[in-house]
C-alpha positions in Angstrom: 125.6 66.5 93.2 123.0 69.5 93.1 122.1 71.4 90.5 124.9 74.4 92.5 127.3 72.0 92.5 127.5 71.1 88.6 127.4 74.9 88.0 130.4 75.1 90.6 132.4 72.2 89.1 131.8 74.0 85.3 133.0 76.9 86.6 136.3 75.5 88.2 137.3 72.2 85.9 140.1 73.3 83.7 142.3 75.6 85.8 144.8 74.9 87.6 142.8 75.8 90.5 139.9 74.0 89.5 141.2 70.5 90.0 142.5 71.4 93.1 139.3 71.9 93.6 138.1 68.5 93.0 141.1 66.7 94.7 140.0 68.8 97.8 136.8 68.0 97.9 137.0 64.4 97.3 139.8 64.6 100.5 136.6 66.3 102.1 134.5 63.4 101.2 137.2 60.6 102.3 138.3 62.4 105.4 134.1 62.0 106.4 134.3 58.4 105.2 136.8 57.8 107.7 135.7 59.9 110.4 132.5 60.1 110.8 130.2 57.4 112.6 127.8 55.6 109.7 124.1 56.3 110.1 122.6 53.2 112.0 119.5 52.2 113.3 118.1 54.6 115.6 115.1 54.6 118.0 112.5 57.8 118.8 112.0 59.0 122.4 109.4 61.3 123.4 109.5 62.5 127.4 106.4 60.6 128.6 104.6 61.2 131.9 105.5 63.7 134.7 106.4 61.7 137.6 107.4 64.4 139.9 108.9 68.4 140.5 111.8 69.9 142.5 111.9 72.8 143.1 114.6 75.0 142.4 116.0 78.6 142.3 114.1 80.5 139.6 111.9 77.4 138.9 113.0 73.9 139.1 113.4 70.9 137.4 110.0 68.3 136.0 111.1 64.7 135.6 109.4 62.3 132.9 108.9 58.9 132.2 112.2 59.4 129.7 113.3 63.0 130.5 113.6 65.6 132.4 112.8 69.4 131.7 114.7 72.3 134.1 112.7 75.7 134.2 114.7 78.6 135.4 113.4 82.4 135.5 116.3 84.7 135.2 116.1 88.3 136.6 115.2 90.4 134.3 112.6 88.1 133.5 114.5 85.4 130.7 113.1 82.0 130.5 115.5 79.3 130.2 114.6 75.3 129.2 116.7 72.4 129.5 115.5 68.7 128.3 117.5 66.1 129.0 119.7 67.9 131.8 121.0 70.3 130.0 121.9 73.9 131.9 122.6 77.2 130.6 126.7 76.8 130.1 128.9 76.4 128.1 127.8 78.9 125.8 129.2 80.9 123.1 126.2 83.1 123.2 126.3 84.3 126.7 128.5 86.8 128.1 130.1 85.8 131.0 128.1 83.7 133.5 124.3 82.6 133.7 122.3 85.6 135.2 121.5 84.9 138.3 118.0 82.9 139.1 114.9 84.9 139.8 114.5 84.5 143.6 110.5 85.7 143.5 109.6 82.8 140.6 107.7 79.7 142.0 107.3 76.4 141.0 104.1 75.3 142.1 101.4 72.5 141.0 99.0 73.2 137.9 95.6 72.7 137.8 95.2 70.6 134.8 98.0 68.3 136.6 101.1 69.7 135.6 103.6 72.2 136.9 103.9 76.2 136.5 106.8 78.3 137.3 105.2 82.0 138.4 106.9 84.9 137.9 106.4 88.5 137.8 107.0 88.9 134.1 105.9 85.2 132.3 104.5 82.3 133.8 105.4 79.1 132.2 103.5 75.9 132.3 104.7 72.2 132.2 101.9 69.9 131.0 102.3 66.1 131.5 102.7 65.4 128.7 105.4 67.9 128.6 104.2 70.9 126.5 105.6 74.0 127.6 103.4 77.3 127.2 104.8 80.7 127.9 102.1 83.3 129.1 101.7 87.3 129.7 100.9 88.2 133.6 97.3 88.2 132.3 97.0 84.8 131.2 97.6 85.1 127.6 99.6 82.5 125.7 102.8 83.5 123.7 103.8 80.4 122.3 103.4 76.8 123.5 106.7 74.4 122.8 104.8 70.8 122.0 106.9 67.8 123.6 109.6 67.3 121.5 111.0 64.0 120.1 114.2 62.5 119.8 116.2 60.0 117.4 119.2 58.5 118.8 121.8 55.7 117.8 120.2 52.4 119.2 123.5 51.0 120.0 125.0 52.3 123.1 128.6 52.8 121.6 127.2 54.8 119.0 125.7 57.0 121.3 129.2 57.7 122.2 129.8 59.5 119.7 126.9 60.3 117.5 124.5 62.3 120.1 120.7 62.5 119.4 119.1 64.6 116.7 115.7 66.0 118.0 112.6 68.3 116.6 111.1 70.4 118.7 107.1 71.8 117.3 105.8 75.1 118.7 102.7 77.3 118.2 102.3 81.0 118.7 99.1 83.2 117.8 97.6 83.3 114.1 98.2 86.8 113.6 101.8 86.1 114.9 104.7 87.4 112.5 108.4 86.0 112.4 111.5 87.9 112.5 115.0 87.3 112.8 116.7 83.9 112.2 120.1 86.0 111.5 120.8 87.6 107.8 118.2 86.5 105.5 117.8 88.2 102.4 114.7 87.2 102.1 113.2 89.2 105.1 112.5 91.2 107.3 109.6 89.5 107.7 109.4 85.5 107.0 107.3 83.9 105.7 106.1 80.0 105.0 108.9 78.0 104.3 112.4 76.0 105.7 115.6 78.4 107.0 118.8 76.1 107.1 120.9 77.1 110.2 124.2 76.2 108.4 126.7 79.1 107.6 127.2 78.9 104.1 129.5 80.3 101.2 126.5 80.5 98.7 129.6 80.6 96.1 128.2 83.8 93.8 126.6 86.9 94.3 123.2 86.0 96.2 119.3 87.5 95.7 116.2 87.2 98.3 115.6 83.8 97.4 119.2 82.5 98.0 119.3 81.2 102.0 121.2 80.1 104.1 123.6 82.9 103.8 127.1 83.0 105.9 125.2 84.2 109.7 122.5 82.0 110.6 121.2 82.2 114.2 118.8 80.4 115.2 116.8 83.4 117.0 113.4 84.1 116.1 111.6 87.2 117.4 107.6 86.8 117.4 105.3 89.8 117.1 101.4 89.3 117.7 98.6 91.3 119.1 99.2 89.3 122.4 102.9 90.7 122.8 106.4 90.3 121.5 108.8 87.3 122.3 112.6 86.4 121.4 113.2 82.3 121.0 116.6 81.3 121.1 117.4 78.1 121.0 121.3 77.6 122.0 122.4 75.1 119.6 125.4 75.6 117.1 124.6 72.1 115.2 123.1 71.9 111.3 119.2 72.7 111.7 116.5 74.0 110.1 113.7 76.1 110.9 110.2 75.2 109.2 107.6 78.1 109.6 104.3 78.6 108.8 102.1 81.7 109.2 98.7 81.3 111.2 95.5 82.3 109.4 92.6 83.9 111.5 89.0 82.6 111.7 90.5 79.4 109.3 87.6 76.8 109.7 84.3 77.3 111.2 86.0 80.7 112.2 88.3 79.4 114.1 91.6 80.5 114.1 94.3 78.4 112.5 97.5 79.2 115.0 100.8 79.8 113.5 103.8 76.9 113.7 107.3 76.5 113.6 109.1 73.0 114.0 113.2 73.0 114.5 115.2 70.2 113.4 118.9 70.1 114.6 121.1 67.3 113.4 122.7 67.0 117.3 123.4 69.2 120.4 121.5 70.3 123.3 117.6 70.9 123.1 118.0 74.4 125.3 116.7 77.3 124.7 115.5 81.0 125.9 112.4 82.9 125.8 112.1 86.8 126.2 109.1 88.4 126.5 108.1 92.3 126.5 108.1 95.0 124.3 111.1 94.9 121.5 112.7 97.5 123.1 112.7 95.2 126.4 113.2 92.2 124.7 116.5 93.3 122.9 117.7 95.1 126.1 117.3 91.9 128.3 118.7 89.9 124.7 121.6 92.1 125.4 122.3 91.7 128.9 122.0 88.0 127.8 124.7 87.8 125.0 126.5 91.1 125.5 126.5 94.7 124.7 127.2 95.4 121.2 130.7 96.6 120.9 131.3 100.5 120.2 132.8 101.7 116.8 134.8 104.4 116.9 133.6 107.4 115.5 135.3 107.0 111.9 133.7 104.0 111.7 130.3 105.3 111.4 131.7 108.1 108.1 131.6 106.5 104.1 133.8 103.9 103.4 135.2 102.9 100.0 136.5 99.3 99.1 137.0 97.5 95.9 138.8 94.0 95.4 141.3 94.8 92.9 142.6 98.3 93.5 146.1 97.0 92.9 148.9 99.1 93.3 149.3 101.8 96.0 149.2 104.1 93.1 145.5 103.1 92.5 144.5 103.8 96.1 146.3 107.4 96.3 144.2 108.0 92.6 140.8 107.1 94.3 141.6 109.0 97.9 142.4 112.2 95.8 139.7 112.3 93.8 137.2 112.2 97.1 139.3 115.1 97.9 139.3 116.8 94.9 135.8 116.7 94.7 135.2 117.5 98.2 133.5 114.2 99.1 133.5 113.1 102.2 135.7 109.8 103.4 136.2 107.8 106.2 138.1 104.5 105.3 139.4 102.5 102.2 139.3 98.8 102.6 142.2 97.2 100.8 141.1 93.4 99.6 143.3 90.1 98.9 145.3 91.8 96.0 147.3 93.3 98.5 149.0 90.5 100.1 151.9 88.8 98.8 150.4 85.8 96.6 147.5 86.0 99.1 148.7 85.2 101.8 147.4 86.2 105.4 149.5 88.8 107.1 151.8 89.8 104.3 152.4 92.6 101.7 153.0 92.6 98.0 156.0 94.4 98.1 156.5 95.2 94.4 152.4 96.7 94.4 152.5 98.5 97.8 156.5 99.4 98.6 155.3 101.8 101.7 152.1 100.6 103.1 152.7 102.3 106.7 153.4 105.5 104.5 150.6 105.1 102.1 147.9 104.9 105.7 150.2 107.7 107.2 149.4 109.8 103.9 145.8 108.9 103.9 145.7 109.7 107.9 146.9 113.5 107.0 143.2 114.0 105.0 141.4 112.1 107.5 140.9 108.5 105.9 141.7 105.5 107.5 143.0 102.2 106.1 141.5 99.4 106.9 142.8 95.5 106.1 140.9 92.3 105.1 141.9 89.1 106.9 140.9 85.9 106.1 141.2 82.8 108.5 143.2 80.7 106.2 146.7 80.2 106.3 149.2 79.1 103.1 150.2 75.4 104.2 153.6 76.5 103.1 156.8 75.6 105.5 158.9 78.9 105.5 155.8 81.0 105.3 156.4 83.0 109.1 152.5 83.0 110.0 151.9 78.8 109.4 155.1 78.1 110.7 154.4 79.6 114.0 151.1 78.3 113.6 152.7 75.0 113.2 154.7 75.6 116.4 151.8 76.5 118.5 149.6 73.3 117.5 146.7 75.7 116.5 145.8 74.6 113.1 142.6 72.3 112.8 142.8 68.3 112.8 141.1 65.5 111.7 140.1 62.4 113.7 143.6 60.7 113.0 145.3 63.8 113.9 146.7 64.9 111.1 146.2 68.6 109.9 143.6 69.5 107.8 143.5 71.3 104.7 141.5 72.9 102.1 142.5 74.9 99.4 141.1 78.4 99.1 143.0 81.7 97.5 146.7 80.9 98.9 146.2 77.6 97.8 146.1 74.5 99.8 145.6 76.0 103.5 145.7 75.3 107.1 142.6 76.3 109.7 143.3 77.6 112.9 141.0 76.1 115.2 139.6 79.4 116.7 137.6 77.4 119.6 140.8 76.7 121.0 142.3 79.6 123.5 145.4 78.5 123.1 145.1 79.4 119.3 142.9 82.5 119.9 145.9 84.0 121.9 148.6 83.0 119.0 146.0 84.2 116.0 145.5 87.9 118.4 149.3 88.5 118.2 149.2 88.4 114.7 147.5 91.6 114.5 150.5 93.4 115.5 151.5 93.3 112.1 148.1 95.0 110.7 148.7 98.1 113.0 152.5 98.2 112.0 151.3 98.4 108.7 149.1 101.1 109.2 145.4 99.9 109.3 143.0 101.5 111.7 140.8 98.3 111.3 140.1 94.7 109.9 137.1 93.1 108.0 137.2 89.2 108.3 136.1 87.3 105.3 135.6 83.5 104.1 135.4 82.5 107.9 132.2 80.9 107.4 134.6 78.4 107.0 135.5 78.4 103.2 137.3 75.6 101.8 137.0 75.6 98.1 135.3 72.7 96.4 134.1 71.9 92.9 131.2 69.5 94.7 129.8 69.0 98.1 129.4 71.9 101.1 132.6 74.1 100.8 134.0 74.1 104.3 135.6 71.9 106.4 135.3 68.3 107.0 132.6 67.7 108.9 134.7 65.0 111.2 137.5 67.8 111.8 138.3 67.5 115.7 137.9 71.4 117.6 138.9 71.7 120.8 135.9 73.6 121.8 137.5 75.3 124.9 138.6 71.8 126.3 135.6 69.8 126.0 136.1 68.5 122.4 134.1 68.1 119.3 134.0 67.9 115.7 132.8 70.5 112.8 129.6 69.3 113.1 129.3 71.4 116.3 131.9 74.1 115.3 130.8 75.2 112.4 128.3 77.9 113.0 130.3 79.1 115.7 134.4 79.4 113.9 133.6 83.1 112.9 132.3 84.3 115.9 135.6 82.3 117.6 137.9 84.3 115.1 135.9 87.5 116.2 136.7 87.2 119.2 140.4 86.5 118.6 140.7 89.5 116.4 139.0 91.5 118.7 140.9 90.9 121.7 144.2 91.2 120.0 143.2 94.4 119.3 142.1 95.6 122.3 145.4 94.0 124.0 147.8 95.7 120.9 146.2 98.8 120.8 144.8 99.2 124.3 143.7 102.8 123.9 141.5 102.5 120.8 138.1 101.1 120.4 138.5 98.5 117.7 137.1 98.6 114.1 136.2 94.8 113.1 132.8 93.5 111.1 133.1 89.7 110.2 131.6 88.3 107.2 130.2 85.2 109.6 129.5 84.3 113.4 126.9 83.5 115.2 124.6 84.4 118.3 126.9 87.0 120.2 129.1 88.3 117.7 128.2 92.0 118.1 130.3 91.7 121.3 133.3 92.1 119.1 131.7 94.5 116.0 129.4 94.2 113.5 129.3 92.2 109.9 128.3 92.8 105.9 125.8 91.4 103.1 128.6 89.2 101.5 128.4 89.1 98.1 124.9 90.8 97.1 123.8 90.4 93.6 124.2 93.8 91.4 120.5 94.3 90.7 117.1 95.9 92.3 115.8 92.6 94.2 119.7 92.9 95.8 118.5 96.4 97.3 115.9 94.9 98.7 118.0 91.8 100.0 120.0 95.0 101.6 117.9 96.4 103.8 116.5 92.5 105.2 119.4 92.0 106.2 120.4 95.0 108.0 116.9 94.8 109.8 117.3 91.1 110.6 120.5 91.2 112.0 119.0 94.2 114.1 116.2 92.3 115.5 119.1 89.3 116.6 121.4 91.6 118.1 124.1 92.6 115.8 123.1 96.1 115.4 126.2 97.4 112.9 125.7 96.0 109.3 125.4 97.2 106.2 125.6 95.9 102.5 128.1 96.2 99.5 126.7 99.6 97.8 126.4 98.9 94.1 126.4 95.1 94.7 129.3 93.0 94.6 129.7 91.1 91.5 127.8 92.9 88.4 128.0 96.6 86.6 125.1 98.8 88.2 123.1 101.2 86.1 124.2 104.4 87.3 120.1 104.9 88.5 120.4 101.8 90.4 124.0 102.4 91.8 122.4 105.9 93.3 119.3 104.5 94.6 121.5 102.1 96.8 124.0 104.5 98.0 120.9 107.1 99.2 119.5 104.1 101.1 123.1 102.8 102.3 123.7 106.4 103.7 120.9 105.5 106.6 122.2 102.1 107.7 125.0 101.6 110.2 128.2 100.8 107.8 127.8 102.5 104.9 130.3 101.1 102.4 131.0 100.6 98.4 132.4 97.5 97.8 132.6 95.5 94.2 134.3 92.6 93.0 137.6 92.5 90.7 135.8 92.1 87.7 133.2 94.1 88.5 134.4 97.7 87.7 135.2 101.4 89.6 132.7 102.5 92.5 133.5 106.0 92.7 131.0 108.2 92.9 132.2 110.1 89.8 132.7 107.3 87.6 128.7 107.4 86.7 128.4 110.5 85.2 127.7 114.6 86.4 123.9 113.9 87.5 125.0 111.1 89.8 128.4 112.5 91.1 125.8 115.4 92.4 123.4 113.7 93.8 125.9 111.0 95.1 127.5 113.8 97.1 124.5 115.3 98.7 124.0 111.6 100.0 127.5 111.4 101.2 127.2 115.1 102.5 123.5 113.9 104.4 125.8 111.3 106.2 128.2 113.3 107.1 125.5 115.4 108.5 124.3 113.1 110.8 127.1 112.2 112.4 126.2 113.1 115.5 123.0 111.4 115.2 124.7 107.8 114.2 126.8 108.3 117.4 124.4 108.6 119.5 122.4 105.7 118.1 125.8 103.8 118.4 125.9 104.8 122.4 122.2 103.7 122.4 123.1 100.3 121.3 125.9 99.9 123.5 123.6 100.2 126.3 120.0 99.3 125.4 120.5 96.7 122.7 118.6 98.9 120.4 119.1 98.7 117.2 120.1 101.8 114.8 117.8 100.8 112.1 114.1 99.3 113.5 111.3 97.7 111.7 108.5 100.0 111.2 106.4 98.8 114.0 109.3 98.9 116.5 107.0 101.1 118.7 103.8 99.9 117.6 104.1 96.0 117.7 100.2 95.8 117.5 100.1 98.0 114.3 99.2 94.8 111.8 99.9 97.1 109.3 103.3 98.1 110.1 104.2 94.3 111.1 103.7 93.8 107.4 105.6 97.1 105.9 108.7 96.0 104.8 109.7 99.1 102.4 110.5 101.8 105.0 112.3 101.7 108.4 113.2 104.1 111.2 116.6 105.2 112.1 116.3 105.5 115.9 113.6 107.1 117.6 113.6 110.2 115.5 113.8 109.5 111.9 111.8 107.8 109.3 113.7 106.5 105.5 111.3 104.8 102.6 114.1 103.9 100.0 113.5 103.4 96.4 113.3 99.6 95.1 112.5 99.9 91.6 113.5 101.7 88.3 111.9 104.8 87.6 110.4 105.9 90.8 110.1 109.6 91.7 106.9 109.3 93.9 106.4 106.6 96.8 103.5 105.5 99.0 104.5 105.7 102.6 103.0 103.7 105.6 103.1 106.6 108.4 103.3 105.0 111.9 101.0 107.6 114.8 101.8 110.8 115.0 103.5 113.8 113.3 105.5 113.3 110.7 107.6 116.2 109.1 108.7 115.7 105.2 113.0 116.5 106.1 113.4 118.5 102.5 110.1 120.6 102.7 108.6 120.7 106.4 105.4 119.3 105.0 103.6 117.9 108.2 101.8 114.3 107.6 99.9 112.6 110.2 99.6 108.7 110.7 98.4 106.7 111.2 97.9 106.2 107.6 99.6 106.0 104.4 101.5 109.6 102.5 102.7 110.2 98.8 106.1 111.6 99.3 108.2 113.0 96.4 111.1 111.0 95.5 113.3 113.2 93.2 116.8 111.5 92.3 118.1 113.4 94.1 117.3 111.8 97.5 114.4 109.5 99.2 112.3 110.6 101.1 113.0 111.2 104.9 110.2 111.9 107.7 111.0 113.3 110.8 109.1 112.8 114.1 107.3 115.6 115.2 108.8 117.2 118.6 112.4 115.5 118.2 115.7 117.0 119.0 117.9 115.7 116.3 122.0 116.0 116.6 123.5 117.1 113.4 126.9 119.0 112.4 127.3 121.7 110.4 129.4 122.4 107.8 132.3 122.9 110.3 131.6 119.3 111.7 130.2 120.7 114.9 127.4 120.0 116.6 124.2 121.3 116.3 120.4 120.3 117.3 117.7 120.1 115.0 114.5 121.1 117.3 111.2 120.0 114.6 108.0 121.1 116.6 106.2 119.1 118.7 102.2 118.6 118.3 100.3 120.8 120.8 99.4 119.5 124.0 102.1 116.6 123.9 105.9 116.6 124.6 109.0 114.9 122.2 112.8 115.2 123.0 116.0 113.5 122.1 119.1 112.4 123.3 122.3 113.4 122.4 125.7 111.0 123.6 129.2 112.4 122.7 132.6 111.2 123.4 136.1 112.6 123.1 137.3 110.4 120.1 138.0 106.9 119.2 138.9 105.6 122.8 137.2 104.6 125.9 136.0 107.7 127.8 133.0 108.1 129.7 130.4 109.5 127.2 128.6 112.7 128.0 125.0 112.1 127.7 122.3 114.8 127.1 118.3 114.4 127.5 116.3 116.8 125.5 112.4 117.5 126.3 110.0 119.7 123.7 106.7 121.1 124.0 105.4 124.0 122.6 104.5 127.1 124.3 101.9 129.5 122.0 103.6 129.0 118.7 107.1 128.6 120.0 109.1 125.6 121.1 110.3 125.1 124.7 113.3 122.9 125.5 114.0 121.8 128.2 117.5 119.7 128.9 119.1 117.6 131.4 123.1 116.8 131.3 126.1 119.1 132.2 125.1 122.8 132.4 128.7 124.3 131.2 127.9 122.3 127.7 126.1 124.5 125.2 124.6 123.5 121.3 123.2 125.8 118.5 119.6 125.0 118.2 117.5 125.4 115.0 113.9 125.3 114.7 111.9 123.5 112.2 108.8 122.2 111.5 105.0 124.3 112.7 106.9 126.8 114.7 107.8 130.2 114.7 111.0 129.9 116.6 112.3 128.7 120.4 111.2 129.9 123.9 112.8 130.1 126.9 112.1 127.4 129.7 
């Protein structure tokens, strides 16, 4: 028992829930006794020589002494490896089928005696040994996979069951940085140290040095002087990620290269490599794992949540006072106090008597209502949803086949095994209940999975039999991937329910490919300055892997924020993709009035600055959709080589067009900002700064400060909510622009897409457009110019 685990058992021993607790995590323990293989004696394996090469589409395949390695060059330019025969599929990362092999790439002898697979983008190189070194065109080496080693069972039955762990050792460039790795609270950037893949409950609110979180991925993007690369190795098993930063002219002046070594408990040792600017690595990452699903336009407004709002009452309270105040609103979340005892799909009757009035109500000022849903059901015969669970064999089982359960806020619970179609397709029709209850939306929580326990890892059995779309498995290999599974049920429910809506789901958990189905949240981040910080590293994290919508509890989940604090976090909050309060049922009111005169005004001009830029956050949302981009990007997103930038962590840019340095600390009213190239106009006073180089910017309380780029065309709405463009004046002798993507509503129409060039002309701006003709916007001027110019 860890030191976590006596806290947890402190916390729980003496309720009633509390030794429920303990019996269900010694049923945990016993269910592993019995089902799991014992550890045994277990012999290493390293590939030995290359013998010989075939060639194949995109590559081909280089056969050891004791392996085989398959190289395959994707169009597009992906690089895919494969030890020990294993291909691209299954995979719950891609969407759809392999891409096609890249009929131009070679596989062709090496000069130092191995093999190389050419290709216009990379070349990769096979040693005989079997190292495997990625290069640029020009010859320059990315990263450079050592042979890797594996331990299996030395018995052959065992190897039935129990299939080889293996490390894999790498090295990439000294001046190399490391991004990604999923939500990490301790980023953007990481540094030395281990990163558990292992989607994890961490059982309280969590700081920046709490890890693993509840979304682990096990993608790392790379940026060095030499170029940018994405590593993803497609493994769902219990790993960890060890990495150390290189240090230049370490030793003689020699430089000391940077390392990372995975460990995975089992599983496949495949993986892809990306290389290319970030913009062309997360647009081919896209094509790879799927565009990232498009919110409807609500969805990107303020939403409000709290667990422990209570009665229907409350929520009409808090919804009038945003509209007595003239605040804008978007959505209230209801939490797990609105079921009936908890349970999944249900109502408290007595607390909310007219829940499809209460969303109609809410609907007449513009809010939506939008539902929590966790994955566990009450193991209850008479309750509706496990009974027909019970009928359509979806729940999880263990290796004797009996049902397996856990106990979490219902109680003792069943698990619907989510990797199962079967189940998918009976969870999805579920959903029809949600919408007949009003809710424009669904947030899944506790699907890392939870199972509550006073010792041990709180989730399921790790012998727990999945079907894993027919090809069967335990939870050793379903783990990381049952929220991304329930995702994807939710999701296409939704779409098949309510066909002609986009659908509004973020997930607590998932894994490599979840922004196919929406987007996800912080969890529970502590109430306290280092949790503001934890905020934004995870929003840019999860960026950098592909999930582009996410954004943190405002306010943190669990404590009482200073009302300094609590405004701080809801002026940065108002820049990142989901921009929601959320607090704990012990943890007090959210509303932006509850903190006093000087806050509710300042909170509203936040709220009003969102509302804004509307238009702007749609378009970014479009952008995603089809370039993989993400809405918020690390500072050096357009300057990888910038060493500088690579190590700013306290700013980021909202698309192309807009620069945010949030406030992390008590006190502040002045910040130091790293300015990337370029113009950069101060969005409150027109102040023109030029980078690169560092700016003090005036940070008020009443806002942080905000940089615009010099010659951008930024879509906002006025105070009638319509559009508008903001023209800021490009530098002489060089052109900016914009784009500006609009739909119809919440539903599936083709976009209409705008492109906006500026230069200037004497002291005037010239714009110049492409897109429909008939379509006219308002521009305004701002920035070194007197006013606009005709083309």
């Amino acid at each position: 028992m860890d030191a976590r685990d006596l806290v947890r058992s402190v916390k729980v021993i003496g309720s009633a829930r509390g030794i429920r607790t303990i019996r269900a995590a010694w049923r945990r323990h016993r269910t592993d006794a019995a089902g799991l293989p014992r550890p045994g004696a277990e012999r290493a394996r390293v590939p030995g020589l290359a013998e010989e090469a075939e060639p194949q589409p995109g590559g081909g395949v280089v056969r050891f002494a004791r392996s085989s390695l398959r190289v395959r060059v994707a169009v597009g330019g992906a690089v895919f490896c494969g030890w020990d025969g294993a291909g691209p599929e299954p995979s719950y990362a891609l969407a759809g089928s392999c891409p096609e092999a890249d009929p131009r790439a070679t596989l062709e002898p090496d000069t130092e005696g191995g093999w190389r697979v050419v290709s216009e983008r990379v070349t990769v190189t096979v040693s005989r040994q079997g190292a495997v070194a990625v290069r640029t065109p020009g010859g320059v080496v990315l990263r450079r996979d050592l042979p890797p080693r594996w331990w299996e069972p030395a018995a052959a039955d065992e190897a039935q069951v129990t299939p080889p762990r293996w490390t894999q050792r790498s090295e990439v460039a000294a001046d190399a940085r490391y991004f990604g790795l999923g939500g990490r609270a301790a980023g953007p950037r990481l540094r030395d140290g281990a990163y558990r893949l292992w989607n994890t409950d961490p059982g309280g609110a969590f700081g920046p040095d709490d890890d693993p979180l509840y979304l682990t991925m096990p993608v790392q993007l790379v940026v060095a002087d030499a170029g940018t690369h994405l590593m993803f190795h497609d493994n769902t098993w219990d790993g960890v990620v060890t990495l150390r930063e290189g240090v230049e002219g370490a030793g003689s002046g020699h430089d000391r290269p940077g390392g990372c070594q995975v460990r995975m408990a089992g599983g496949p040792l495949r993986y892809w490599v990306i290389a290319g600017t970030p913009a062309r690595v997360l647009q081919s990452w896209a094509q790879l794992t799927g565009a990232p699903a498009l919110p409807p336009r609500w969805a990107l407004g303020y939403h409000h949540a709290r667990w422990g709002f209570g009665t229907e009452d409350e929520v009409r309270r808090v919804a009038a006072g945003y509209v007595e105040r003239g605040l804008p609103l978007s959505a209230l979340h209801l939490d797990i106090d609105h079921y009936d005892g908890h349970r999944v799909f249900t109502v408290d009757r007595a607390r909310f008597p007219d829940l499809p009035k209460l969303a109609s109500d809410l609907a007449d000022d513009g809010v939506r209502l939008v539902s929590i849903i966790d994955p566990g059901v009450k193991a209850e015969p008479g309750n509706p949803v496990y009974d027909s669970g019970v009928e359509a064999d979806a729940f999880v089982r263990d290796a004797r086949g009996r049902e397996v359960r856990g106990e979490v806020w219902p109680g003792e619970t069943a698990f619907p095994d989510f990797t199962d179609p079967q189940a998918r397709k009976w969870w999805a029709g579920l959903y029809v209940e949600r919408l007949e209850q009003g809710f424009a939306g669904v947030w899944h929580d506790m699907n890392e999975p939870v199972s509550f326990a006073a010792f041990g890892d709180p989730t399921l059995p790790l012998s727990a039999r999945h079907a894993l779309e027919g090809r069967g498995g335990d939870h050793r290999e379903a783990h990381n991937v049952y929220g991304l599974t329930m995702a994807r049920a939710g999701y296409e429910g939704l779409c098949e329910l309510r066909p002609e809506q986009r659908p509004f789901l973020f997930s607590r958990s998932g894994w490599v490919g979840m922004q196919r189905y929406g987007g996800t949240w912080s969890g529970d981040v502590t109430t306290d300055w280092p949790g503001v910080r934890a905020s934004l590293a995870l929003v840019l994290g999860l960026g950098l892997c592909g999930v582009p919508y996410s954004g943190p509890d405002v306010g943190g989940f669990t404590g009482a924020p200073s009302a300094e604090l609590y405004l701080r976090w809801l002026q940065l909050a108002a820049y990142l993709p989901l921009f929601r309060t959320h607090a704990a049922i012990t943890a007090g009111r959210r509303e932006p009035w509850e903190f006093g005169p000087e806050v509710l005004e300042h909170a509203t001009a936040a709220l009003r600055e969102r509302q804004r830029l509307l238009p702007y956050f749609l378009t970014l949302a479009h952008l995603a959709q089809r370039t993989g981009a993400p809405y918020v990007r690390p500072m050096w997103w357009r300057w990888p080589q910038d060493r500088a930038l690579r190590d700013c962590e306290d700013a980021f840019l909202l698309g192309d067009s807009l620069l945010v340095a949030p406030i992390f600390d008590p006190g502040v009213r002045r910040r130091m900002v790293r300015l990337p190239r370029g113009r950069w106009y101060d969005a409150a006073t027109g102040r023109a700064h030029d980078g690169p180089g560092q700016a003090m910017l005036e940070a008020p309380l009443s806002r942080v400060p905000v940089l615009v780029r010099a010659g951008s065309v930024l879509p906002v709405a006025d105070e009638q909510g319509e559009t508008e463009l903001e023209v800021w004046a490009p530098i002489a002798g060089r052109t900016g622009g914009g784009v500006l993507i609009t739909d119809t509503g919440d539903g599936w129409e083709e976009p209409t897409v705008m492109h906006f060039t500026t230069r200037l002309r004497g002291n005037r701006v010239v714009v110049e457009r492409e897109g429909p003709e008939d379509i006219k916007y308002v521009m305004r001027v701002r920035g070194d110019a007197v006013g606009l110019a005709t083309p």
